[in-house]
C-alpha positions as a Markdown table, in Angstrom:
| # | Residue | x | y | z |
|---|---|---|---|---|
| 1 | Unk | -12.2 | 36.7 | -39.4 |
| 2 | Unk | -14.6 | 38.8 | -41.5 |
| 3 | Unk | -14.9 | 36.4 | -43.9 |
| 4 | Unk | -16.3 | 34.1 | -41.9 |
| 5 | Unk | -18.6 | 36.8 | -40.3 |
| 6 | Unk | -19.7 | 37.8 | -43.6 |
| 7 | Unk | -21.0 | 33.9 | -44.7 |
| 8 | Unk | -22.7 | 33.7 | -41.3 |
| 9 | Unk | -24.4 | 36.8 | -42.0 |
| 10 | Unk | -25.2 | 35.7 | -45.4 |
| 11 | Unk | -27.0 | 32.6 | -44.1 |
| 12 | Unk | -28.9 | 34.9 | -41.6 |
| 13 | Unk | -30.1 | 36.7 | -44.6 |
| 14 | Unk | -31.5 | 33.6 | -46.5 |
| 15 | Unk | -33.7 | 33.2 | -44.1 |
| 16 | Unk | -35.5 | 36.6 | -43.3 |
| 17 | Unk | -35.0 | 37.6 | -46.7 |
| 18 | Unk | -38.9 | 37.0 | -46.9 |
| 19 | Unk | -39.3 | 39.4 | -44.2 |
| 20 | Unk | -41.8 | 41.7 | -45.4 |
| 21 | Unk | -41.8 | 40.8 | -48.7 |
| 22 | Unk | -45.3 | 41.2 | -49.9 |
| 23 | Unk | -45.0 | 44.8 | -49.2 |
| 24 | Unk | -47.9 | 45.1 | -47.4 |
| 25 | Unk | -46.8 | 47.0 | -44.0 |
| 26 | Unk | -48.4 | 50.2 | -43.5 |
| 27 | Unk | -46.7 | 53.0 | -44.3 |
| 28 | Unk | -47.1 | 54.7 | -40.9 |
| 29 | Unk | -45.0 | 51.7 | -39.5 |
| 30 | Unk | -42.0 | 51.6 | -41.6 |
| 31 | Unk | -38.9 | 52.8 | -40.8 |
| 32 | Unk | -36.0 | 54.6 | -43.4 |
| 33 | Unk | -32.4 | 54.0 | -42.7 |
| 34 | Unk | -30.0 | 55.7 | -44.9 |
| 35 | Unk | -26.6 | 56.0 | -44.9 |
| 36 | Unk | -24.7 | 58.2 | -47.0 |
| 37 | Unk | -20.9 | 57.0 | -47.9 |
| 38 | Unk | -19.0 | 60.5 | -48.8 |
| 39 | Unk | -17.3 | 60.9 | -52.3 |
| 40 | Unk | -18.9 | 57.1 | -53.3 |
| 41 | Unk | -18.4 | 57.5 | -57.2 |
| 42 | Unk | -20.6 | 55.6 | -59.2 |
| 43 | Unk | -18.3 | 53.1 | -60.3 |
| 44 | Unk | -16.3 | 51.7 | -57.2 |
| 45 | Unk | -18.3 | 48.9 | -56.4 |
| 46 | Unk | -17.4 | 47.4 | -60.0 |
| 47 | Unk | -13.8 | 47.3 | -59.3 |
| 48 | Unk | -13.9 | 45.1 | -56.6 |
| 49 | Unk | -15.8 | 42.4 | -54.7 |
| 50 | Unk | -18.1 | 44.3 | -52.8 |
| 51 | Unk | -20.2 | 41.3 | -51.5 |
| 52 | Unk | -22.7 | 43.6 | -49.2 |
| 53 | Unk | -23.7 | 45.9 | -51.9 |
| 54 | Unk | -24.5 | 43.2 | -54.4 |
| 55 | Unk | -26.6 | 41.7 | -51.5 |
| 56 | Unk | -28.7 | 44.8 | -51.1 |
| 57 | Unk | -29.1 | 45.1 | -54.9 |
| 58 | Unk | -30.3 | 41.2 | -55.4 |
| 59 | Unk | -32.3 | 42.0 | -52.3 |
| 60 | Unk | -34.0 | 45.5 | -53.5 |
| 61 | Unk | -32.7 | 48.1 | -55.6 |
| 62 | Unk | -29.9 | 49.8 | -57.7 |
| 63 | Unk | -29.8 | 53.2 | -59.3 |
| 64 | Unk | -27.9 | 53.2 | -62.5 |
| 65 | Unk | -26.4 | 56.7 | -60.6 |
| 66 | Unk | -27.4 | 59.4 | -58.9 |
| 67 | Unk | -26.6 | 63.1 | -60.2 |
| 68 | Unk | -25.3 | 65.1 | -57.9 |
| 69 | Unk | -26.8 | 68.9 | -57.6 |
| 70 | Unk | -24.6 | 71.7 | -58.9 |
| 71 | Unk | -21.9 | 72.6 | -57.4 |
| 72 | Unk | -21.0 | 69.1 | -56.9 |
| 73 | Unk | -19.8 | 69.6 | -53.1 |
| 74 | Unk | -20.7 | 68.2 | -50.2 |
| 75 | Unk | -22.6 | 70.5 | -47.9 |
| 76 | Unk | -24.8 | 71.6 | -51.1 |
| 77 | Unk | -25.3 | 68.2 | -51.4 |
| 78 | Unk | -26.2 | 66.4 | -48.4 |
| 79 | Unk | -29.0 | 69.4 | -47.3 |
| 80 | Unk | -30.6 | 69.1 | -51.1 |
| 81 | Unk | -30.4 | 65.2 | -50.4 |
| 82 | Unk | -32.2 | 66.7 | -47.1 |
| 83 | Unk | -34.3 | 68.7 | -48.4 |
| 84 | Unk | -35.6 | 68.1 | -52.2 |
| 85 | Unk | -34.5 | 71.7 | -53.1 |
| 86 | Unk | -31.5 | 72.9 | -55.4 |
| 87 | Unk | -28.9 | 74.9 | -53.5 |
| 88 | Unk | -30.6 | 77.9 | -55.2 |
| 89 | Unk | -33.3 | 76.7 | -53.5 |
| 90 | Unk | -32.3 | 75.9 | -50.0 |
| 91 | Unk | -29.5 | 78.2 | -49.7 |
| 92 | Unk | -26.4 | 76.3 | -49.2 |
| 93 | Unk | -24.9 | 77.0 | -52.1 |
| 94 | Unk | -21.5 | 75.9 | -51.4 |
| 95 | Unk | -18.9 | 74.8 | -48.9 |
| 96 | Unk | -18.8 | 78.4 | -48.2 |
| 97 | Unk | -20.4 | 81.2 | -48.7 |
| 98 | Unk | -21.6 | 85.0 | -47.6 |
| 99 | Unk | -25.3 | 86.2 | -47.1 |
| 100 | Unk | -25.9 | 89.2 | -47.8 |
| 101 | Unk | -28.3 | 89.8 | -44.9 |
| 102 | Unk | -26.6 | 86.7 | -41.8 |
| 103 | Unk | -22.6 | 87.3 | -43.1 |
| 104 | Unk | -20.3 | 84.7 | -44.3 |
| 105 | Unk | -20.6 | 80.3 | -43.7 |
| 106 | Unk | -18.1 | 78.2 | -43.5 |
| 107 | Unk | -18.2 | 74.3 | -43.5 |
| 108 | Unk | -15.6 | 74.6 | -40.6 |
| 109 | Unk | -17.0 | 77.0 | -38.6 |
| 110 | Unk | -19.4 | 75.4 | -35.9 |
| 111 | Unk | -20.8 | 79.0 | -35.3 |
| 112 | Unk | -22.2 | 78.9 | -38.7 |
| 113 | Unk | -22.8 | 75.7 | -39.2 |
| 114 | Unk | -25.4 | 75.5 | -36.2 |
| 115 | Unk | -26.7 | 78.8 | -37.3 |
| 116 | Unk | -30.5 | 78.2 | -38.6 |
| 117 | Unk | -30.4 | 81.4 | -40.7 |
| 118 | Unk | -28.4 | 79.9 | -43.5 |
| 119 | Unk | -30.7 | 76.7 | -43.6 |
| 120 | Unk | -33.6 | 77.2 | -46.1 |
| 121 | Unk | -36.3 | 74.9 | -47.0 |
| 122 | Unk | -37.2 | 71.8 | -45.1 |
| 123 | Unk | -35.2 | 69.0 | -44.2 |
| 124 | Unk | -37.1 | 65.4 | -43.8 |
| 125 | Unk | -36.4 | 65.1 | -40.5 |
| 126 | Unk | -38.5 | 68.6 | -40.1 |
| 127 | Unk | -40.9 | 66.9 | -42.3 |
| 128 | Unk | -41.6 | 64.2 | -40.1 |
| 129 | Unk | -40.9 | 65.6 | -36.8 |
| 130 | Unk | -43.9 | 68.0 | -37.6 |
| 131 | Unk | -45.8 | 65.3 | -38.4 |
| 132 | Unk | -45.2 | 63.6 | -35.0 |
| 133 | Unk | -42.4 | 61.1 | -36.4 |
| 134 | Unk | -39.7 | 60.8 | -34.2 |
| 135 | Unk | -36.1 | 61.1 | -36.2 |
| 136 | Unk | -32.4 | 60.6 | -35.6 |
| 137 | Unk | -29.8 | 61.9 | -37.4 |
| 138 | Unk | -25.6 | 61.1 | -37.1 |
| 139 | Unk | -23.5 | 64.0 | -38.7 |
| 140 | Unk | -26.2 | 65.1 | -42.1 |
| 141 | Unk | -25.5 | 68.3 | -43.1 |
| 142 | Unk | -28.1 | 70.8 | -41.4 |
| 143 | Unk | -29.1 | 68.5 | -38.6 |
| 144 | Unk | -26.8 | 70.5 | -36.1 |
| 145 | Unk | -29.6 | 73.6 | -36.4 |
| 146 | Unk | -33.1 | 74.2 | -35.6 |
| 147 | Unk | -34.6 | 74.7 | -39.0 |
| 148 | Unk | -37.9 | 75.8 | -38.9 |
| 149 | Unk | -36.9 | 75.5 | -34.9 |
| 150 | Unk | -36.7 | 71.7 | -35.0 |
| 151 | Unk | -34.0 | 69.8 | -35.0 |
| 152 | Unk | -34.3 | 65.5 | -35.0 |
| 153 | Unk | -34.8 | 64.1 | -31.3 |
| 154 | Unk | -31.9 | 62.3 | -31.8 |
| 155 | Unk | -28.4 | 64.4 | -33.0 |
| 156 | Unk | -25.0 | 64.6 | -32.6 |
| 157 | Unk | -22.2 | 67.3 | -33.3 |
| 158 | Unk | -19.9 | 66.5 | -36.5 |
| 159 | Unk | -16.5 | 64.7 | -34.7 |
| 160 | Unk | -14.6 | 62.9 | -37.8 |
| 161 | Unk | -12.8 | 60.9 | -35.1 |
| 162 | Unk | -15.7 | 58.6 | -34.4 |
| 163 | Unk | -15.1 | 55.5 | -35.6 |
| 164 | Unk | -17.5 | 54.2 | -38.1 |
| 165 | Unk | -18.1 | 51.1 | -36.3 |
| 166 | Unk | -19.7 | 53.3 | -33.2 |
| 167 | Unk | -21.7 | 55.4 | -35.6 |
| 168 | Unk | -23.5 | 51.9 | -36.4 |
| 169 | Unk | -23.9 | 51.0 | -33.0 |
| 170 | Unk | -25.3 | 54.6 | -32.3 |
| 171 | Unk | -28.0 | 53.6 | -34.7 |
| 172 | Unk | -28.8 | 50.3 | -34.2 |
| 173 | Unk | -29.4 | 51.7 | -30.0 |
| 174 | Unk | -31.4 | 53.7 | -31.8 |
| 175 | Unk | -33.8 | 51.6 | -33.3 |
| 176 | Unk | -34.0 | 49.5 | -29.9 |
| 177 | Unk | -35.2 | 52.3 | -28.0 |
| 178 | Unk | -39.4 | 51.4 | -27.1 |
| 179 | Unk | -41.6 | 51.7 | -29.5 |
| 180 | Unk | -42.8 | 55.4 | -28.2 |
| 181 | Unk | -39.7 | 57.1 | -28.2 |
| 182 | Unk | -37.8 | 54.9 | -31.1 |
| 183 | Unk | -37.2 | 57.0 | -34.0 |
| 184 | Unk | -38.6 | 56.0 | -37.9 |
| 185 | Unk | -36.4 | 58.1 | -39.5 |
| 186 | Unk | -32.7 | 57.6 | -38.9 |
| 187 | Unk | -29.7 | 59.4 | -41.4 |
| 188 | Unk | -26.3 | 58.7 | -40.4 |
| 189 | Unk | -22.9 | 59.8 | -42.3 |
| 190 | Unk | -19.4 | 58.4 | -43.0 |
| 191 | Unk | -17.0 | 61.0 | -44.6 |
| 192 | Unk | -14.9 | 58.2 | -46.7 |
| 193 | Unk | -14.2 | 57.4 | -49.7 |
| 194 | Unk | -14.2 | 61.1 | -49.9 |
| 195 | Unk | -11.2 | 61.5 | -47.8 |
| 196 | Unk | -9.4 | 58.9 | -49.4 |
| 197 | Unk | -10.4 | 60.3 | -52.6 |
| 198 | Unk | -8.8 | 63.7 | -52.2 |
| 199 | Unk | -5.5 | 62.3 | -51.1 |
| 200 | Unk | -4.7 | 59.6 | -53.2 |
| 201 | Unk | -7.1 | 59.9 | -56.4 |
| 202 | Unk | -10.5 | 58.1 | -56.9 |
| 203 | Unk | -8.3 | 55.5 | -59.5 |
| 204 | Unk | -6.0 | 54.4 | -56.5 |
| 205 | Unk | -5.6 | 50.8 | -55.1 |
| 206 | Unk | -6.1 | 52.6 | -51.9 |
| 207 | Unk | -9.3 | 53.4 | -52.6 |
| 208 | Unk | -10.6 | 49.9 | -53.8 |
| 209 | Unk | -9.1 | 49.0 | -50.7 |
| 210 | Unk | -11.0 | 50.9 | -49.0 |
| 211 | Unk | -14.3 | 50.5 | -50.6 |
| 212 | Unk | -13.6 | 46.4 | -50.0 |
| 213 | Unk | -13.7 | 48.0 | -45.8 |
| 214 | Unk | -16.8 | 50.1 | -46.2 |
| 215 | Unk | -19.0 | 47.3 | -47.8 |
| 216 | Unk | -17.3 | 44.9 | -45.2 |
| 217 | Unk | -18.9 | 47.2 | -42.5 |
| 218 | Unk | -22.6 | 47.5 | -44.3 |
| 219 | Unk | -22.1 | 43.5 | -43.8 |
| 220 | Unk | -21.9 | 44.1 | -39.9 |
| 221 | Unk | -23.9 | 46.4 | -40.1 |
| 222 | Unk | -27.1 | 44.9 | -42.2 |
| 223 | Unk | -26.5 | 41.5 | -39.8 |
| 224 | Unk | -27.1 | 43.9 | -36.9 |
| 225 | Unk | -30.1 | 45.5 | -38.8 |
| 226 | Unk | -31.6 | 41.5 | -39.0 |
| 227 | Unk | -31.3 | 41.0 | -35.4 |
| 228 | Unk | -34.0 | 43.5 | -34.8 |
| 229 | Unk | -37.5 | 42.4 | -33.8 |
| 230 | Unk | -38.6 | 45.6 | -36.6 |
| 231 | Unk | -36.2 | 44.4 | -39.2 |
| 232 | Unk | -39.1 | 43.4 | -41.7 |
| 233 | Unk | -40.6 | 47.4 | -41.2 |
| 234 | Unk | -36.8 | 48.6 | -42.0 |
| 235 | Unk | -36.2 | 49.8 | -45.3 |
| 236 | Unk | -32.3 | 50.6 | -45.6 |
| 237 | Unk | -31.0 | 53.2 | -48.0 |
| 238 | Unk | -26.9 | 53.2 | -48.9 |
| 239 | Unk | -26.0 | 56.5 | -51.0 |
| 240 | Unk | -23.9 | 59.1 | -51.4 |
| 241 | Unk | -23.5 | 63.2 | -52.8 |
| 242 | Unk | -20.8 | 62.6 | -55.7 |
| 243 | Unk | -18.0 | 61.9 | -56.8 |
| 244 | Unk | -14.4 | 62.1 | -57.3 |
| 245 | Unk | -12.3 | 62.6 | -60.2 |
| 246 | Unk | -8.1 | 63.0 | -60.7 |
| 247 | Unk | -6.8 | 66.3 | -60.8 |
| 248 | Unk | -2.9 | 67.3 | -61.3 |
| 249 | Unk | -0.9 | 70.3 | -60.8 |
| 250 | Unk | -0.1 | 69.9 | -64.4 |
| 251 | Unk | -4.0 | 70.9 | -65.2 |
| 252 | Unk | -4.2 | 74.0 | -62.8 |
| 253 | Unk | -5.0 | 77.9 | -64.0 |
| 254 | Unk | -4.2 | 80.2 | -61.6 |
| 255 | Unk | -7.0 | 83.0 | -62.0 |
| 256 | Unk | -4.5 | 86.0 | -59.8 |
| 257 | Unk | -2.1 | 85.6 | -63.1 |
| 258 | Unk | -5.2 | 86.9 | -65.3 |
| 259 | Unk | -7.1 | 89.7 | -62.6 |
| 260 | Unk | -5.0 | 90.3 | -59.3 |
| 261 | Unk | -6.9 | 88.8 | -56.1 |
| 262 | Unk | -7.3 | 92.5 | -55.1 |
| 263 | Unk | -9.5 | 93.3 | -58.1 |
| 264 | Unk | -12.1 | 91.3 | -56.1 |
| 265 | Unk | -14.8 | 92.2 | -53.2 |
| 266 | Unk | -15.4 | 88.6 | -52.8 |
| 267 | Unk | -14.4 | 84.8 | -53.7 |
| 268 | Unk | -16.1 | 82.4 | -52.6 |
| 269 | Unk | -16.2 | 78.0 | -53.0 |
| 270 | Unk | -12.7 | 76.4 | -54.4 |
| 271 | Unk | -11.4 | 74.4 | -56.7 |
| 272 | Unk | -13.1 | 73.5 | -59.2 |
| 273 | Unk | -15.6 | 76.3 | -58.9 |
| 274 | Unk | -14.7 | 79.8 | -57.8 |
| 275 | Unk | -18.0 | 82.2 | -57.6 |
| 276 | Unk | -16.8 | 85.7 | -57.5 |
| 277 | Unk | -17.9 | 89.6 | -57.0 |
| 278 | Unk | -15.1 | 92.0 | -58.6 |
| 279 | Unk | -14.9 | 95.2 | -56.5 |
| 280 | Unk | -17.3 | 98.6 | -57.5 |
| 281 | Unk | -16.3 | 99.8 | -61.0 |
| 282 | Unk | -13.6 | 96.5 | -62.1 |
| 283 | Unk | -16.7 | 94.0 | -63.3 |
| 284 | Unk | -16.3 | 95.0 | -67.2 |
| 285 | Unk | -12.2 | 95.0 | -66.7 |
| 286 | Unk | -12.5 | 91.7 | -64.9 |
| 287 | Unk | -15.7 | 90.3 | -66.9 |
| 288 | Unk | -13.4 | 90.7 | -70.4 |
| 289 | Unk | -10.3 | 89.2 | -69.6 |
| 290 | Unk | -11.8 | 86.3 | -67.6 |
| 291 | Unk | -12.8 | 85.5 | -71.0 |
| 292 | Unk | -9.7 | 84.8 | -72.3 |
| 293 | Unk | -8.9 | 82.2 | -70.1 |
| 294 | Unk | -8.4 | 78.9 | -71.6 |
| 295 | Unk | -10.0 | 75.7 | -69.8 |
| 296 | Unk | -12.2 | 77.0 | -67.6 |
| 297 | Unk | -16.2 | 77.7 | -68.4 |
| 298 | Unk | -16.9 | 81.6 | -67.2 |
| 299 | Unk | -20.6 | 82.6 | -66.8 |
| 300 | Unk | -22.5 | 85.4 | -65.6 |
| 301 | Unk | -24.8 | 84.4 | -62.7 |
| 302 | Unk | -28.0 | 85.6 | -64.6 |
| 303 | Unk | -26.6 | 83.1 | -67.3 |
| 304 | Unk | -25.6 | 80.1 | -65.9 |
| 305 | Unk | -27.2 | 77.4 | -68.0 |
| 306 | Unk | -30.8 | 76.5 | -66.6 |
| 307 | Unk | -29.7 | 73.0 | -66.3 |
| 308 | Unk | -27.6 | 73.7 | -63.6 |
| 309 | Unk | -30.2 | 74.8 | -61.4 |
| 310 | Unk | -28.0 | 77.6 | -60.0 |
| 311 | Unk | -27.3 | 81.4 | -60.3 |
| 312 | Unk | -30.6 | 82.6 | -58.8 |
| 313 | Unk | -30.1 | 82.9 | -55.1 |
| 314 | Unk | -28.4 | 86.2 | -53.9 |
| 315 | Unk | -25.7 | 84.7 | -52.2 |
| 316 | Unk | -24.3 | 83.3 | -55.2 |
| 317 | Unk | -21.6 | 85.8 | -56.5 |
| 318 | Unk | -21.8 | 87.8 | -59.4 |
| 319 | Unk | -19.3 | 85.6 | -61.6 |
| 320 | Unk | -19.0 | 81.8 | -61.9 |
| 321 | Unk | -15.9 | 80.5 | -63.0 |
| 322 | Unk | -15.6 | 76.9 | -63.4 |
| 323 | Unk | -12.6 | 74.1 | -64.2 |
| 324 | Unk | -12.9 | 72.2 | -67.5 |
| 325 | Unk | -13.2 | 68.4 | -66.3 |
| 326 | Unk | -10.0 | 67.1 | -64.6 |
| 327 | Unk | -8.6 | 70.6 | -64.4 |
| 328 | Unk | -8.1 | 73.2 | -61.4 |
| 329 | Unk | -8.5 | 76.5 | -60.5 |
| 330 | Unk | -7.2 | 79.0 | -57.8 |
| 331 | Unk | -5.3 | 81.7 | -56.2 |
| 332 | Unk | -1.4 | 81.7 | -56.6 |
| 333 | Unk | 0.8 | 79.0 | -57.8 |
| 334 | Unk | -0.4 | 75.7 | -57.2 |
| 335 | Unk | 0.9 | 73.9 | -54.2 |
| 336 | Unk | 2.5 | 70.4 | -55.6 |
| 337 | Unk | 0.8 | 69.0 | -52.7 |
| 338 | Unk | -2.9 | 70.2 | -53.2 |
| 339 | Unk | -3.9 | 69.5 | -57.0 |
| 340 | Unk | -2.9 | 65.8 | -56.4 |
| 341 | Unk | -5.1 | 63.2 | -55.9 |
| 342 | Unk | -8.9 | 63.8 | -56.6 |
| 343 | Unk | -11.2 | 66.6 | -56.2 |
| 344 | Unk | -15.2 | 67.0 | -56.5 |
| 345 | Unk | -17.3 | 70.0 | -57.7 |
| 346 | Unk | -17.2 | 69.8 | -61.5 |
| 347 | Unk | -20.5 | 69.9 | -64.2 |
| 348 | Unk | -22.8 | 67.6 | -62.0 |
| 349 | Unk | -23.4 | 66.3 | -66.1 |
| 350 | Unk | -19.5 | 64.6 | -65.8 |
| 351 | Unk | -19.9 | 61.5 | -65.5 |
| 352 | Unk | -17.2 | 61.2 | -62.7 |
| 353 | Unk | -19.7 | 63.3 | -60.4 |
| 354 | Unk | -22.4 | 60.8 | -60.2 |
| 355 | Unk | -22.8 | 58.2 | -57.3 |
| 356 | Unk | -24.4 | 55.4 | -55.9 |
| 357 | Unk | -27.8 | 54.3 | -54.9 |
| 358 | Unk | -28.7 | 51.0 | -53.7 |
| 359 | Unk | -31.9 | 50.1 | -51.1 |
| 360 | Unk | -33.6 | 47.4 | -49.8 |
| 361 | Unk | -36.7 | 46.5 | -47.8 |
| 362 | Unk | -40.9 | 46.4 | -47.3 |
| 363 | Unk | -41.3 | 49.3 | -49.8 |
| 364 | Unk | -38.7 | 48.1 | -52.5 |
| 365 | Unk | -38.6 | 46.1 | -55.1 |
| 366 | Unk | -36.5 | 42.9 | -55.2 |
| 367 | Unk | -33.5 | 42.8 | -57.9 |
| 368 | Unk | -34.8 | 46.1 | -59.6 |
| 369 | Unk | -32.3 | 47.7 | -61.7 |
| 370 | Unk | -33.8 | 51.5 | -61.5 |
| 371 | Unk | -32.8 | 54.1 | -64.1 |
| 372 | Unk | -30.7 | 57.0 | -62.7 |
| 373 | Unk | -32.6 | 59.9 | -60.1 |
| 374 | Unk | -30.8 | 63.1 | -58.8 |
| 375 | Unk | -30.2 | 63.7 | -55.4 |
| 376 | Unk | -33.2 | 65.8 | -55.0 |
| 377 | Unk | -35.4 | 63.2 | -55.1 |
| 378 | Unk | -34.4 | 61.2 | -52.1 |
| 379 | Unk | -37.0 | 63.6 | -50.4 |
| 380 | Unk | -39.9 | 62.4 | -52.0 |
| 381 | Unk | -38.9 | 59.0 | -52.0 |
| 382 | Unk | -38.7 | 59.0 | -48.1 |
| 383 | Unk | -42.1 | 60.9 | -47.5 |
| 384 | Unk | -43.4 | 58.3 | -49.9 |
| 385 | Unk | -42.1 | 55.5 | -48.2 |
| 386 | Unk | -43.6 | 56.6 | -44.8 |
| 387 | Unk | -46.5 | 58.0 | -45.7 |
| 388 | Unk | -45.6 | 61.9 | -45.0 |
| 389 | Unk | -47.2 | 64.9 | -46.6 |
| 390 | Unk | -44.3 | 66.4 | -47.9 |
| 391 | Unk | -43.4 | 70.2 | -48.3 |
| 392 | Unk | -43.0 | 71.8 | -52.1 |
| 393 | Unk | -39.2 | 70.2 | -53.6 |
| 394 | Unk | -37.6 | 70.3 | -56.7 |
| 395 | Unk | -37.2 | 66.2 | -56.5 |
| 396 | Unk | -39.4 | 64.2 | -58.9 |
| 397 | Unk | -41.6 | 61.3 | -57.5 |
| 398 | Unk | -42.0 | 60.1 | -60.7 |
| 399 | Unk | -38.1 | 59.3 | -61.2 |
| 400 | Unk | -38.5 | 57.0 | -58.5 |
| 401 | Unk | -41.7 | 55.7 | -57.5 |
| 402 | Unk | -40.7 | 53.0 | -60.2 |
| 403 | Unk | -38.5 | 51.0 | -57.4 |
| 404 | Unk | -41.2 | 50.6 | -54.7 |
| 405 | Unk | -43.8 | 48.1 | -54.6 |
């Protein structure tokens, strides 16, 4: 049955692919779609037929990759993809963390996840909504707060059990809403490959299968998309925050066998980062033998290395700790059950980290191969694209004002 959907949608596509094409649409009447895949490594979509993905790429544009920001996670990721900054910048500086003024965040904690305290900077959505641009957003990290007191017109609270297919629909009612309350700027979220990633390993047949699903859904999806009487003024945006490489309890260091769990105030983030304060009077004790440790980097947060982007903001700990590619990290013996599969997190220079980019419409190119950007300059690609005055970010425009028209 898809297949057949899929060459019916194709056809569609040949004959509105001229939609827009000279690019001449004002920038105050486009639209930005993006969608951001979890855990999407840069490389899946060349191990299998991914029919939907090639489409957008003959259509507009492909990234060689995208570098993630350091750590490599997904909640640092997604609000720098937000927001242009670093997560020394914006202040989610991993999955978890503690401020030293509004207390401890956890990505599972809906307390302080809708808590606008732990939200820095300024997310697009804040960007436009200022700007009288109506926005939507479907489960992007930070859109559950009032940053800046704003939050998009359109949101919803995370639920994993939504089903894909009704996040698309969401969006799609979006975009038929009248003109005067129909958002311009929509950001919706599915959390796989990532999922899949973690449990079976980013090298697994179950994850080509499932990659073969997810661009079998952008097919629905983008056919929906051409049914629109805006579809021309649409430019659509298919991305991700990094991704995924194997891990085994074979490679595991377990950090209490070197300086007991107690010798610490604090530990935050997992594997393969641990950020760590060691209690009043231990630092030197601790400092000295974690740098004995084999296969792991250890640094100083005043000395993490300036390409890394990290270390400055206070609630970072005092000590970074970090795997060696394809190794872990943590507390205890390893559970035979964790370290399997694939994990995320690692050097955001590891190649396994980086992900996907691919867009298409009015303010692309067509069949532009793009060198590779960083997740930070998403922002200034979007306020680009829609003709926004955008806040101070630590994206370049220049690493990607090379795939628009």
């Amino acid at each position: 049955m898809y297949r057949v959907i899929l060459i019916v949608f194709v056809s569609i596509g040949f004959v509105f692919s001229s939609c827009g094409s000279e690019g001449r649409i004002p920038a105050q009447e486009q639209y930005v779609v993006m969608l951001s895949m979890d855990g999407f490594r840069w490389d899946y979509a060349s191990r299998v037929e991914t029919p939907w993905l090639d489409y957008i790429a003959s259509n507009g544009v492909i990234a060689e990759y995208v570098k993630p920001a350091f750590p490599s996670k997904t909640f640092p990721n997604h609000y720098s993809m937000a927001t242009g900054l670093y997560p020394d910048n914006h202040g989610i500086v991993d999955n978890n963390f503690t401020c030293p003024v509004h207390g401890t965040f956890r990505l599972g904690d809906r307390e302080s996840v809708e808590n606008s305290v732990f939200y820095l900077g300024e997310p697009i959505w804040v960007t436009a909504e200022k700007q009288d641009v109506t926005t939507a957003s479907f489960f992007w990290v930070g859109s559950e707060a009032p940053v800046q007191g704003i939050q998009p017109t359109y949101w919803k609270r995370f639920d994993g059990r939504v089903p894909f297919t009704n996040r698309m629909d969401t969006v799609i009612s979006w975009l038929q809403l009248e003109e005067e309350v129909r958002p311009r700027l929509v950001t919706f979220y599915f959390q796989e490959p990532d999922s899949q990633g973690h449990r079976t390993g980013p090298d697994s047949p179950e994850i080509d299968a499932l990659v073969m699903e997810l661009d079998s859904l952008l097919g629905n999806f983008i056919g929906m998309l051409k049914e629109l009487p805006i579809y021309d003024k649409i430019n659509f945006i298919v991305t991700s925050d990094h991704g995924m490489t194997e891990v085994s309890p074979d490679r595991y260091v377990n950090i209490a066998s070197f300086t007991p769990r107690d010798w610490y105030e604090r530990s935050h983030g997992g594997n393969p980062m641990l950020h760590v304060t060691p209690k009043e009077g231990m630092m030197d004790s601790v400092w000295n033998i974690l740098q004995t440790i084999e296969n792991v980097s250890v640094w100083k947060k005043e000395d993490v290395p300036a390409r890394l982007n990290y270390g400055t903001n206070p609630r970072i700990e005092e000590i970074i700790i970090l795997a060696d590619s394809t190794w872990s990290i943590g507390w205890g013996k390893p559970r035979s059950n964790y370290y399997t599969g694939g994990a995320h997190g690692w050097d955001n220079a590891k190649k396994d980290m980086h992900t996907i980019f691919y867009a298409m419409g009015p303010s692309f190119k067509k069949g532009h191969r793009h060198s590779s950007i960083e997740v930070v300059d998403l922002y200034p690609l979007i306020t680009k694209i829609m003709g926004l005055e955008p806040a101070e970010v630590d994206g370049k425009l220049e690493r990607v004002e090379g795939m628009l028209r």
